[in-house]
Each structure stands twice: as C-alpha cells, then as structure tokens.
N, C-alpha and C positions, 0 to 999 in steps of 0.2 A: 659676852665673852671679852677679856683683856687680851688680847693676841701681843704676846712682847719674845716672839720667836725674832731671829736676825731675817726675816724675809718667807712667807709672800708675808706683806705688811699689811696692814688696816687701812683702805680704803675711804676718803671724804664722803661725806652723802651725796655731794653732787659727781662727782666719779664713779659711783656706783649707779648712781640714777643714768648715765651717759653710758654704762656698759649695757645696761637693758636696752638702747635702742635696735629698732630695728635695721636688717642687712641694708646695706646697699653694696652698688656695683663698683667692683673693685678697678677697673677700667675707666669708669665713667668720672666725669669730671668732678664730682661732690667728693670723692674719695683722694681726687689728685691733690685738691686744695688742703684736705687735712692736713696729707701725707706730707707737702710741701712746706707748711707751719710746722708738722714733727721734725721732720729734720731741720731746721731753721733753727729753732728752738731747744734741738740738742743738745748743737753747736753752741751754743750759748753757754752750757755747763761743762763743754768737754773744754771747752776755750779753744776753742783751735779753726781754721778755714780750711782744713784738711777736708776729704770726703767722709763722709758719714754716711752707716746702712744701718735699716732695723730689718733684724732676719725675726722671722716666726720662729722662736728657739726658747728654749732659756738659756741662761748666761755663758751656760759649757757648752751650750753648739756654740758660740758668739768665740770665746775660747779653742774651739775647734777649728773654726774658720780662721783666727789668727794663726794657726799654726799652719794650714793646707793649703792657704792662701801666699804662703812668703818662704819656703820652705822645701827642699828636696830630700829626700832618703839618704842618711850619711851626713848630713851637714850639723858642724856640730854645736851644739847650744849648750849652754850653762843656764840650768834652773835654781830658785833661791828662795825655795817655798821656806817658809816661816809655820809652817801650820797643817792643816789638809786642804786646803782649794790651793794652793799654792804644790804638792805633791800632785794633787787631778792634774795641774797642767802638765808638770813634769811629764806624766804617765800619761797622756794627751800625745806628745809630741815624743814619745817612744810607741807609743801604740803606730804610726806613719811612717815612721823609722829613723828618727834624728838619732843621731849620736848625742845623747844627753849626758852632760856632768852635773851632778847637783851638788850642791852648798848649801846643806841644809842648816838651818837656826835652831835649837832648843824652843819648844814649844815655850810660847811667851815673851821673846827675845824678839827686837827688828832685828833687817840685816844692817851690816853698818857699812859704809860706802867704800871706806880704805878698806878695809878687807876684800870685798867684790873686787875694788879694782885689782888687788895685789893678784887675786886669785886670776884674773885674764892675763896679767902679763906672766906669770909664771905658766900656765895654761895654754894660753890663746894661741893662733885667734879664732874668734867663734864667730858663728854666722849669726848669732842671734843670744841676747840674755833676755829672759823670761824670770818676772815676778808679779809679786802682790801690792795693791794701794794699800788693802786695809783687811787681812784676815780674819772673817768672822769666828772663824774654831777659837781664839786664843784673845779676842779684841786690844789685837796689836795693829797700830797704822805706821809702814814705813816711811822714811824719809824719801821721797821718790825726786823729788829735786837734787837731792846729795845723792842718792845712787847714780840718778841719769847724769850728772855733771861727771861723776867718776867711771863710769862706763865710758863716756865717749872720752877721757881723757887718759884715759887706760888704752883702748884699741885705734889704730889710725889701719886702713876707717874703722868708725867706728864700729859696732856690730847694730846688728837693728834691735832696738829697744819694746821689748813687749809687755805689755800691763795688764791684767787682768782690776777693774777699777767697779768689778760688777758688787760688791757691796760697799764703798764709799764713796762714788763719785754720785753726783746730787748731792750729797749732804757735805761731803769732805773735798775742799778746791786740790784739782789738778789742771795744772797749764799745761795743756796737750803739747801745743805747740811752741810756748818759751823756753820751758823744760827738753824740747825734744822727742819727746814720743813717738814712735813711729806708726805701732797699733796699741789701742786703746779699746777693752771690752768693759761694758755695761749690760745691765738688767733689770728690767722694768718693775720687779717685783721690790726691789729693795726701798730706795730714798726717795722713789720717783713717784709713789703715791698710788700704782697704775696697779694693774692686775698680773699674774706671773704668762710666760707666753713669746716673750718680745724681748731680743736681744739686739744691743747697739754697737755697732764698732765703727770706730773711724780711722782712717787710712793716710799714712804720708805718700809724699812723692818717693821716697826713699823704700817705702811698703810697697811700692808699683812697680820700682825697678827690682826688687826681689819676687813681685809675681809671675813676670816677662822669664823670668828661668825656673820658677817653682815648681815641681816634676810630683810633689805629691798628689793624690788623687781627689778630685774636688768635682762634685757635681750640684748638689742642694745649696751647700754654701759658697761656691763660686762669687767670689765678691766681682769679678770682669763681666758675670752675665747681670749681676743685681745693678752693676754702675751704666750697663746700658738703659736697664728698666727705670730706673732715678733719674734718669733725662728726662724723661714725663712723668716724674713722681707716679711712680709704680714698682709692682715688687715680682720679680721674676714669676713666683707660685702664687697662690693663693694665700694673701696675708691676715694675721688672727685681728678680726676687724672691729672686733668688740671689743679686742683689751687695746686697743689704737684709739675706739671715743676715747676712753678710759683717760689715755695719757696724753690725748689732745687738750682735754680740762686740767690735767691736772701740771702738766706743761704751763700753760696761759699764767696759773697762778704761781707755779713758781719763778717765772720769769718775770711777772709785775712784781713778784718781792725782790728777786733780785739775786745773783750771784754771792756776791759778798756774805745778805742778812741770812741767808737760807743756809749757808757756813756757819755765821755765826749765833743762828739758833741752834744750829747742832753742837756747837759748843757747850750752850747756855745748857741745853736736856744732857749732854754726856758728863758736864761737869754736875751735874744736881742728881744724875746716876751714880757716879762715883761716891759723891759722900753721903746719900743714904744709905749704898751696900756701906760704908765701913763704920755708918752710925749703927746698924744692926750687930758690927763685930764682924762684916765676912771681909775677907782679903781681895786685893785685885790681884788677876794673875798676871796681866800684862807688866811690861818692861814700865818705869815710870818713866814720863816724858814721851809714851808714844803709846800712849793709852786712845782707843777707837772712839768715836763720838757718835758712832751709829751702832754700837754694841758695846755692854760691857761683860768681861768673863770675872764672876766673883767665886769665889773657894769658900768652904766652908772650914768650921771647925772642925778640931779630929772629932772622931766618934759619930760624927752626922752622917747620913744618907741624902745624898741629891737623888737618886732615882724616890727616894719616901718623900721629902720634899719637892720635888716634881708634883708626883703622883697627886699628895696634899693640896697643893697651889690648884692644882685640876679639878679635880673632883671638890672641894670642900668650898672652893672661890671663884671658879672658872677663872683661873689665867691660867694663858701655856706660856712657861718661857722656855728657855732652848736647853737639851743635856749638855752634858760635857763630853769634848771632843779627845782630851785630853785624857789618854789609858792613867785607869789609876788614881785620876786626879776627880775628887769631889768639889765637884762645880756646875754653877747656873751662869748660864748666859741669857741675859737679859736685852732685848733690842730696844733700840731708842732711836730710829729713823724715821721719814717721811711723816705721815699723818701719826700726832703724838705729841702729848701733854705733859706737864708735869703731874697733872691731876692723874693720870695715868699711872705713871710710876707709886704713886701715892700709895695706889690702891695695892701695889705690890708687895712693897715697905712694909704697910698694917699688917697683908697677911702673913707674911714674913716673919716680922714681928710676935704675930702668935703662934706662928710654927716652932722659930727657934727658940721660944721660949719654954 
C-alpha cells in the first residue's frame, strides 16, 4: 500500500522492526536513557532549550494541554485558524472556557501578520494568540516568524504565543526559541517517522509564569506533574513504549542528517509534489508563496469526483491519499512527509494519470 494521507505516515523498516520489541520497565533505567536521548533530540528540531514533554496523546491532547496548562476561565484569547486544526484549537480552548475571538482566513489563505497585529491593538489585550505552523486541511504553511514578531510588537506585554506545529515541525524549521514561542505542540505520527500515540510540547519561562495562575482543570496533562517526572526521565503515567523505540530510531536518523537537510528535503519532495499535481492539470489550493511541504491540497477539474477518484486511487492501485476538507471543494490531499520518495509520489502521478484521463 502507498499511504500518502498527511499522517499516521509510513514508517522505515528499521522503525517498525524497533516497535516490535519487547516491554520493558518504564521506571527502570533502560527506559530512562531512551527517554533522555528523546527529549534531547526533540530539542534539536523544536530549536529551543525550553522544556520539553512527550505526553502519551496524540497531537490534540498535546493541543489540549497547551491550552489547560497556561490558561483560566474568562481569559481572553484570539484564534487564527486558517483551516480545521486551526478551528479544533479555537474550540479547544472554548470547550475550558477562554473567551475566544477568532480571525478566521478563507480556507487556503495564511494569516498575514499586519493584519493579526492590527486586530490585537483595536481588540486587545489578550492573554494568549493561538495558531497554526502548517494546516493540513488546505496545505497552507504560515509565516510564524512574521506573525510572532507582530504579535509581540502589537501587545506590550506581549500575549503568550501558542503554535500548534503538530503537522510541520520535523519536516518544516521552526525556531522555538528565536522567533519567541512560548508553547509549541508536535506529533509523532506526522514528519517524525514514528508511529501515532505521542504528543510533544515544549514550554517557556513565560508558559511557567502563566501556569503558577492557570485555574483551568488539568490532571492527565498536567505538564507541573510531567516536569517533576523528566527530572529522571520518566513519565508521570504509563507511557506508549513501543511507539517511543519507534521514535528513538527514527530520532537518531534524523538528527545525523541534520536540521537544516531534513528542511530542505522537504522542500525538494513538496516542490516535485507541486509540479506533478499541475503536470496532470490539477490546481493547488493553497495561497502561492506558502504552499505546505509536508502536504499538498490539489483541486480538480469541474465535472470530476474526488470521493470516485479516492475510491479509484484505492481499490484499483492501493494508494490512500487524503479527502477534501474543504465543503464543496473537489480536492486530494496528497502527504509528502517523513519516510517518503519521489518514487512514491510517481506511483501516484501514473495512477492519476489514468484516472484523469
């Protein structure tokens, strides 16, 4: 099977061969030293010497915990979803009770920074702005350097800065800490090679002094009880210890390639996605100039069917790629993160190829 949904992703042989092993004891010292290398080596991609937690989750408890961790009932936030993960949060942190204002984008659009900021000083001020690195529903990647530079130059203080990074970070650079970030969520399923299960978020000093008064209700993801258990690399609960080999191997190798090349091979596959969807004739939906490199979202022609062309790609070829998130809108979303070929997309293309023909 061709698996080119935007996440769980396609797993290496030797990361699948490390998820087969046998338990070990989550306390005992063999688990401490993994544990100690994963976080290590997170840091390495978030860019930041902030704290870092892997919560047993996937991405939206990881999302959840940004919001219960930093946050009281009433406090008011600006969300600036671009998409639907970017709406989850929003509706995340109205589920707890924030006063949310959203600013929403037309699906396929970034947001754009002067506008954000125009919107906090006519608004503000807000305890907190919440967005997206890189939208899978629409494969739009914001400018998160030019937002956060105009957030904190919009609010004094600033508000704290929250990013949901759980489908472009691995594959697409975010500088936690140069840029400013306060909390940062990841997920293990997407660029990182590893298996679904394991959520990442890392923490400013500025995230600590808004958890010391955070009144919303927090027990599982308590990130104050996970940072005493990370003093001996441990995990408050019981943590998912087979998709952790998983991302211990597949960690190692991303890190001997390197920050930077592991960027700019996602470049190399997002740009060679782009122009074979528009060698076939389908359109990109995203904005130009902030087009995703771990997904791309292509439209069809009128008269076409994306659920028949799904369907086709499935049954006829075995590949799945992703529906359209977009009401209305006849579209394939295609992923192109972590473990992933050009050979791969190839296989797409051809079938493609004979469908649209």
């Amino acid at each position: 099977m061709n698996l080119r949904i935007p996440g769980p992703t396609p797993l290496p042989p030797d990361v699948l061969a490390a998820v087969g092993k046998q338990m070990i004891n989550h306390r005992g010292p063999e688990f401490e030293a993994m544990f100690k290398d994963i976080t290590g080596w997170l840091k390495v991609f978030f860019e930041t010497s902030n704290d870092l937690f892997v919560l047993t989750s996937s991405g939206t408890g990881g999302m959840e915990a940004a919001v219960v961790n930093t946050l009281s009932p009433g406090d008011r936030v600006l969300c600036v979803p671009i998409g639907v993960f970017g709406e989850r949060f929003a509706a995340i942190a109205e589920a707890y009770g924030a006063a949310v204002t959203r600013m929403p984008y037309p699906m396929g659009k970034a947001a754009v920074p002067a506008e954000v900021a125009a919107k906090i000083e006519a608004e503000g001020p807000f305890k907190a702005v919440i967005f997206t690195q890189n939208e899978t529903s629409t494969g739009v990647t914001n400018d998160v350097e030019g937002l956060c530079r105009a957030i904190r130059e919009a609010q004094t203080p600033a508000p704290l800065i929250i990013v949901d990074g759980i489908s472009g970070l691995g594959a697409i650079r975010l500088q936690t800490d140069a840029w400013g970030v306060d909390v940062l969520v990841a997920g293990s399923q997407k660029a990182w090679m590893a298996p679904p299960g394991l959520a990442f978020i890392s923490f400013s000093a500025r995230a600590w002094e808004a958890y010391a008064t955070a009144k919303m209700p927090r027990y599982y993801f308590d990130l104050g009880l996970a940072r005493r258990y990370a003093e001996r690399n441990q995990t408050p609960a019981t943590p998912n210890v087979s998709a952790l080999y998983g991302l211990h191997v597949s960690l190692q190798q991303m890190v001997a390639e390197g920050v930077e090349a592991v960027a700019a091979r996602h470049q190399r596959i997002g740009d060679y996605c782009r122009a074979g969807c528009l060698e076939l004739g389908l359109n990109l939906f995203a904005q130009p100039g902030y087009y995703s490199n771990t997904v791309t979202a292509a439209t069809l022609q009128p008269g076409l069917s994306a659920k028949k062309v799904l369907e086709d790609l499935r049954t006829r070829y075995d590949i799945i790629c992703g529906s359209t998130k977009a009401p209305g809108v006849e579209m394939l979303r295609v992923g192109h993160m972590g473990y992933v070929s050009e050979a791969d997309l190839d296989e797409v293309f051809a079938a493609l190829a004979k469908l649209l023909a």
